[in-house]
C-alpha positions in Angstrom: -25.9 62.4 -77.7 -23.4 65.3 -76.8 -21.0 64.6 -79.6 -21.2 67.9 -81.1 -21.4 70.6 -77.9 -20.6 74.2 -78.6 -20.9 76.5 -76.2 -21.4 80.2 -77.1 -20.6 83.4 -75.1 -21.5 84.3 -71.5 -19.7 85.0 -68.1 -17.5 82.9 -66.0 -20.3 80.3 -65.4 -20.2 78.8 -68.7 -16.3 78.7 -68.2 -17.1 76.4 -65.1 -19.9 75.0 -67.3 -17.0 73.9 -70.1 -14.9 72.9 -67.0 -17.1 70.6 -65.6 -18.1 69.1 -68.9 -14.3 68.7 -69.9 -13.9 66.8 -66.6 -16.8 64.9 -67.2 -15.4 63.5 -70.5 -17.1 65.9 -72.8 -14.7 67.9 -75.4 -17.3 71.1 -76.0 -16.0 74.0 -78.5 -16.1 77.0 -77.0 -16.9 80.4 -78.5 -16.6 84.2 -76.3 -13.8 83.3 -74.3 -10.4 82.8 -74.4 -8.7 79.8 -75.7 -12.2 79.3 -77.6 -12.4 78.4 -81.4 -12.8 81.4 -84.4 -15.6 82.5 -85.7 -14.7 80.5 -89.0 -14.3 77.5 -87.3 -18.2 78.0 -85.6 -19.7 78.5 -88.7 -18.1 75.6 -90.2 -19.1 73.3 -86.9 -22.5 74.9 -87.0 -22.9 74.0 -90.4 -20.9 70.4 -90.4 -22.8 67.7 -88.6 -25.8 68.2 -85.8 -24.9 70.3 -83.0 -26.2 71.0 -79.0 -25.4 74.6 -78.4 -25.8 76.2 -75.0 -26.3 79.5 -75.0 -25.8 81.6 -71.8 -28.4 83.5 -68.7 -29.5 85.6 -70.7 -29.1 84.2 -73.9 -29.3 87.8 -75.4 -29.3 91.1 -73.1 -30.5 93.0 -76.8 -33.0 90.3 -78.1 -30.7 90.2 -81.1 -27.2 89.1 -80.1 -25.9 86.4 -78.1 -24.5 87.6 -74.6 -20.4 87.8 -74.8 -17.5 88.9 -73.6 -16.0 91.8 -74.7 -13.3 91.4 -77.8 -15.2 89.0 -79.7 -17.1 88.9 -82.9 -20.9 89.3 -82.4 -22.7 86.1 -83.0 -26.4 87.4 -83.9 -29.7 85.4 -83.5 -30.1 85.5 -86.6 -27.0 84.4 -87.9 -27.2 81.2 -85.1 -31.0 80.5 -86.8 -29.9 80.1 -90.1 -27.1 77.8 -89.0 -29.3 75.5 -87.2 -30.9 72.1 -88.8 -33.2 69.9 -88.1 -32.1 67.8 -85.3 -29.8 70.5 -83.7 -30.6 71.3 -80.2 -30.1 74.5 -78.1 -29.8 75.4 -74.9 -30.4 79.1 -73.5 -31.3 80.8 -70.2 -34.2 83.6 -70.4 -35.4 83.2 -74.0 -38.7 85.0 -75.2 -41.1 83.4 -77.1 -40.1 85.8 -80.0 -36.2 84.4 -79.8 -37.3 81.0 -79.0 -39.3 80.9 -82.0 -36.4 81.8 -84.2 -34.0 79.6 -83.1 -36.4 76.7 -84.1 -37.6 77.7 -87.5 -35.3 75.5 -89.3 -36.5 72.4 -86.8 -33.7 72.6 -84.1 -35.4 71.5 -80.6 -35.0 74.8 -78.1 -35.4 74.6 -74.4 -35.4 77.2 -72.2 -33.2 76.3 -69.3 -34.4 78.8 -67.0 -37.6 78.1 -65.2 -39.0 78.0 -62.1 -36.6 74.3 -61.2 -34.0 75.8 -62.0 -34.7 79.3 -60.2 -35.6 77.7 -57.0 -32.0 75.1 -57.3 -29.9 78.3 -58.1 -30.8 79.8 -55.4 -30.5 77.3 -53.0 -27.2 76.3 -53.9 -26.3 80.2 -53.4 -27.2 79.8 -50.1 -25.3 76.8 -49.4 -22.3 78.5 -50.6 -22.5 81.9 -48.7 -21.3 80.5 -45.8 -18.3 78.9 -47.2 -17.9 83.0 -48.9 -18.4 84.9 -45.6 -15.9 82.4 -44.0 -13.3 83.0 -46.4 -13.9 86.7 -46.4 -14.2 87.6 -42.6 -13.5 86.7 -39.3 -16.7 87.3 -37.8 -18.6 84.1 -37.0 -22.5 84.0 -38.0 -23.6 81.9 -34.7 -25.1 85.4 -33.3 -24.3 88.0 -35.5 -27.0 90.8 -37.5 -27.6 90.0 -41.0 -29.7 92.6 -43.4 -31.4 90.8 -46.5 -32.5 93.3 -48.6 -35.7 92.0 -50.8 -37.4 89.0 -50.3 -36.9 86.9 -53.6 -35.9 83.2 -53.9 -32.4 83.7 -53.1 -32.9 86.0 -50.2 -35.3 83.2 -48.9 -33.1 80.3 -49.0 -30.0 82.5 -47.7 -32.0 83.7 -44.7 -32.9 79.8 -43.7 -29.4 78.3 -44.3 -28.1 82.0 -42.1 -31.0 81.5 -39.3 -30.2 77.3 -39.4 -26.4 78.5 -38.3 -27.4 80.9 -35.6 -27.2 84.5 -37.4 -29.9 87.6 -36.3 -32.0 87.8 -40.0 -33.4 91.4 -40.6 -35.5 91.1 -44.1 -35.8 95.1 -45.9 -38.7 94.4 -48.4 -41.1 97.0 -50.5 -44.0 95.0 -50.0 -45.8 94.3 -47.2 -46.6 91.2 -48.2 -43.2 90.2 -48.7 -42.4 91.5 -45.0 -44.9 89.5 -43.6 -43.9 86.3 -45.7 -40.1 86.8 -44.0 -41.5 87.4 -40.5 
């Protein structure tokens, strides 16, 4: 199913993205970082056999150009539309409807990766991890201490259980006062 995995653009989670599926058994191409293939060599798989390409969160910050690093050639919407065939699948975080529908005019499947699952399990495993962080990077233990949580999102909810669960003080700061008297 994966034979053909490209990975375009994006921040260091797609490098632990291509990280985990290397050591997972997968062999994805990689453009927008380093060590990643040309831009020739991305057309020419784009246009070679069918392809899953995962795009990153957000798959475009300008609604016309796939997110990337700095020092590498810009890979538009566009450009990835008219590549794509039937049977092609893509990947991307934060899509509109607008950029969703051009990425599947030529009959390549799109799906949005980032909805409300995988809001809700991205921030939960953020939590988890803070305290493995604030270990690392201080000396002060939570059992007791006075933690500020400023807003009162999904993230800031599931940090301020997992801090309460190992003993820490949990201020909430929120606009709303319906978000203050959620965290109360």
């Amino acid at each position: 199913i994966l034979k053909s995995l490209i990975i375009i653009g994006g921040d260091s989670r797609m490098a632990y993205l291509t990280e985990y599926l290397c050591d997972s058994g997968f062999s994805p191409l990689c453009y927008g970082f380093p060590d990643g293939i040309s831009f020739e060599r991305l057309k020419e798989k784009l246009a070679s056999e069918n392809v899953t390409v995962i795009l990153p969160l957000p798959a475009s910050r300008d609604k016309k150009s796939i997110s990337l690093s700095n020092g590498y050639d810009s890979v538009s919407l566009r450009f990835l539309s008219e590549k794509l065939k039937n049977g092609d699948r893509v990947f991307a975080g934060k899509l509109s409807d607008d950029e969703k529908e051009l990425l599947s005019e030529t009959g390549a499947t799109v799906t949005d990766y980032y909805d409300e699952d995988f809001i809700t399990a991205n921030a939960e495993i953020t939590a988890k991890c803070l305290p493995s962080v604030l270990a690392e990077n201080s000396t002060l233990p939570l059992k007791g201490s006075c933690t500020a949580l400023t807003g009162w999102g999904k993230t800031a909810k599931a940090i301020a259980c997992v801090l309460s669960d190992r003993g820490a003080n949990v201020t909430v700061f929120a606009r709303s006062a319906e978000a203050r008297s959620s965290a109360q």
